[in-house]
N, C-alpha and C positions, 0 to 999 in steps of 0.2 A: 489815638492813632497818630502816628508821625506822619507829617509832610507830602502830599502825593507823591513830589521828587525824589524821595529816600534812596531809588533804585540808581541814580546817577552817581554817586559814591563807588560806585562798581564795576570792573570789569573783566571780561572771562577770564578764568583761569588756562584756559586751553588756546585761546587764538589771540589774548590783552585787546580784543575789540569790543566799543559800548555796546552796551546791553539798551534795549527799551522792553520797558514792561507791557507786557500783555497777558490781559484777564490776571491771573497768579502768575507766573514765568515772567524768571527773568530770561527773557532770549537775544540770541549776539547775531550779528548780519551772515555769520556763518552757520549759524541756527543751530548753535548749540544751546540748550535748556536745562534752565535751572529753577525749581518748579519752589515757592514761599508753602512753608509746611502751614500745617491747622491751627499751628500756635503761632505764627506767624514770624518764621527766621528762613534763613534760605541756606542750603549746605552747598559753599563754595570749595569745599579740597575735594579737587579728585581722588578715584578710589587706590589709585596706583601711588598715591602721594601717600598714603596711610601710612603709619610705622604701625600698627596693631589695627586691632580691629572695632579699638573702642577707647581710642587713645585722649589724654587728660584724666581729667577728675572723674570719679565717678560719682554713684548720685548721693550715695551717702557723705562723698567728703563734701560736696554739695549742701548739703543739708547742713550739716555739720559746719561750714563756712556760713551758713544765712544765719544761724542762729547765735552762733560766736559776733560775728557783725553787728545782729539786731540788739545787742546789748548795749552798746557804743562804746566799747573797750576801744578801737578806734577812733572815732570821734574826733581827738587832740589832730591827728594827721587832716583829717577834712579840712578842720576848721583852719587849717596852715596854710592848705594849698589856696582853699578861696578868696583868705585874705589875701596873701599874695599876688594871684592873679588881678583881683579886684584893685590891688594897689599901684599895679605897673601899668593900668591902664588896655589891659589884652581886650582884643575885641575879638567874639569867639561866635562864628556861625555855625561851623561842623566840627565835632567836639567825640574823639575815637578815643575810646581803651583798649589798648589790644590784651589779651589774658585776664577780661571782665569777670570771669567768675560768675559769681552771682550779680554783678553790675550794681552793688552798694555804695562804689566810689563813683562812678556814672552818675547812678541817679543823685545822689547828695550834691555832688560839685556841679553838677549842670544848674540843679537848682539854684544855688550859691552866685555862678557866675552868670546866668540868664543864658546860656547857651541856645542857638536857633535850632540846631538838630544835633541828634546824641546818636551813637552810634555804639554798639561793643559790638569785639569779634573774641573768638575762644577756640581752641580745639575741641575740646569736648562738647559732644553733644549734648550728656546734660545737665551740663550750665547753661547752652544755651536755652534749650527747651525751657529752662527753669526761669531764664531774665526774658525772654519774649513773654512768658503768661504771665511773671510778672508786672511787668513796666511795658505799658502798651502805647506810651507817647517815646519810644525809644525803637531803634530798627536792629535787630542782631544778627551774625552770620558765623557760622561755623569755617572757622578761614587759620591758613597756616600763618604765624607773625613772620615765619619766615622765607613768604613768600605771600603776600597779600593780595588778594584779586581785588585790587582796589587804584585807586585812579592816582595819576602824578598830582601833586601839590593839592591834595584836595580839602585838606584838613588845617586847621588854624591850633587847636591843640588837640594833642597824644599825649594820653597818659598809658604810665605802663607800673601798675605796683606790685613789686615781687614777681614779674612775670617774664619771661625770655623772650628774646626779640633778634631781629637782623638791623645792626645799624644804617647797614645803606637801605634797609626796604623802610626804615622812618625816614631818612633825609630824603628818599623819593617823594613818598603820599604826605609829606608835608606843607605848607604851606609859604612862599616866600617870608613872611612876616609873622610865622605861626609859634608855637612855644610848644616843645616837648617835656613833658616831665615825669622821671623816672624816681621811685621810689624803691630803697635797698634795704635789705636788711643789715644793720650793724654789725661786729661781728662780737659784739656782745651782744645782741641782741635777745634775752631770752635765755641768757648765760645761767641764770640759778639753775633752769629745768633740765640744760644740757646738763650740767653738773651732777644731778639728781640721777639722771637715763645714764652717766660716765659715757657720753658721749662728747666732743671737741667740736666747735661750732668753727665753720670754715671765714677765712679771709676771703671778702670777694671781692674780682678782679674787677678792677678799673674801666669804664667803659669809655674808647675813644671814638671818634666822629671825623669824617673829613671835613664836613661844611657845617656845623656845630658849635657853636662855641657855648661854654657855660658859665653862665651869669650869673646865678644865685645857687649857694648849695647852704643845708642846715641839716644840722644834725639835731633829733627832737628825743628828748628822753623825757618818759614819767613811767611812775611807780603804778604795778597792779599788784592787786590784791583778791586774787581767783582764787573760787572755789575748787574742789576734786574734779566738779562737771566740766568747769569752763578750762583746766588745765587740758583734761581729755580732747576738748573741741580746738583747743591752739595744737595740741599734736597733729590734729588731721585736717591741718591746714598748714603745716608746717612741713621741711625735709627729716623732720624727724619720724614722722610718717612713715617711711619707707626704710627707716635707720634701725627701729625700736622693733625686738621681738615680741611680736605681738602672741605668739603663741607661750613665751614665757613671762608675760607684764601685763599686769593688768593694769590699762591707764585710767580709769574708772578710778581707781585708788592711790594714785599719786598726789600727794600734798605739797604744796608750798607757799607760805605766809605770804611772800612777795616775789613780784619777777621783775627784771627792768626793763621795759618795750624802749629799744632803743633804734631809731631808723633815721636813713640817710637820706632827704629829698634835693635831689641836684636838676634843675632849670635850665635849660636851653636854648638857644636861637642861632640859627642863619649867623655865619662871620659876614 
């Protein structure tokens, strides 16, 4: 279990006043409640804030993310970030992913860097439900990145991989001295299989900060060598996901010898 304090990280979505925990509920001085589920996460986006009714991943692309992860086709990027952090000397007490997924780069890099309390937040419900029963020294919340019901300067590092965000709502919940690190996809990233689908992998925009400046950036490229299975599992974690006619493709049957994971990790702080 995480820290009894875990619930200080947070607060209302409805009135931005702290919450104290009581029994399960997190409750605010205006007594609004917010009740920690059986798996233990709390659902902070109000219902009016919804764009759908069951909006992120759903469980299969879920699944389908934990198991592509658990191979350690990733891996190369963990071991980047840890070093890194571990080399500049970051001292990390509240340690946020926002768009944690299944919380595989949480859990890995907390480890890595000793972090005192780890936190992920997600839109989708379930990923959360899936990283709360997983990782139970960790606290999750179903929260919008583009509106955080989460505290000013509370965090020392955010990580954000492949995930969308509001840059002023990081330089808010960040920390005077904290490190933000955003991970992008290339824009060759994965170029054989786009190739393959005749689909055109997009340029992504540049992302700027007011109080931000960036410190370290790397571009990390190695060679994979997937199978039919694991091509299928990078699609439904992928924007090709939603690009590829699945009624006419079978991606179960997609081949290719090699692919080239190419991503961009760009490092943060405080001007």
């Amino acid at each position: 279990m995480p820290p009894t304090d875990f619930w200080k990280a947070y607060k209302c979505p409805h009135c931005d006043s702290d919450f104290e925990l009581i029994n399960s509920s997190f409750i605010c001085r205006k007594k609004h409640c917010f009740d920690i589920s059986k798996e233990g996460y709390v659902n902070l986006v109000p219902v009016n804030e919804k764009n759908s009714l069951h909006p992120g991943d759903s469980k299969e692309m879920v699944l389908a993310r934990n198991e592509l992860l658990s191979t350690g086709i990733y891996d190369f990027l963990v071991e980047w970030i840890v070093e890194y952090l571990n080399g500049c000397g970051q001292r990390i007490e509240n340690f946020l992913e926002i768009g944690c997924g299944t919380a595989f780069y949480l859990d890995a890099i907390s480890r890595g860097v000793g972090s005192v309390m780890n936190y992920g937040s997600d839109v989708s419900k379930e990923a959360i439900r899936f990283c709360a029963k997983k990782y139970k020294q960790s606290f999750f919340s179903i929260n919008n990145s583009f509106g955080l019901s989460m505290k000013d300067g509370f965090f020392d590092l955010i990580l954000s991989i492949f995930s969308p965000f509001d840059q002023k709502e990081i330089e808010r919940v960040l920390s005077k001295d904290g490190m933000f690190v955003m991970v992008r996809a290339h824009k060759d990233h994965l170029r054989e299989l786009y190739e393959i689908i005749g689909l055109k992998s997009k340029d992504k925009t540049d992302v700027t900060f007011d109080h931000l400046v960036l410190v370290k950036e790397e571009i990390l490229t190695i060679a994979l060598h997937p199978d039919s299975h694991l091509i299928s599992l990078l699609i439904q974690m992928t924007p090709l996901f939603w690009s590829i006619d699945r009624k006419q493709t079978d991606i179960e049957s997609i081949h290719c010898n090699e692919l080239t994971a190419k991503l961009k990790v760009s490092c943060y702080r405080r001007k």
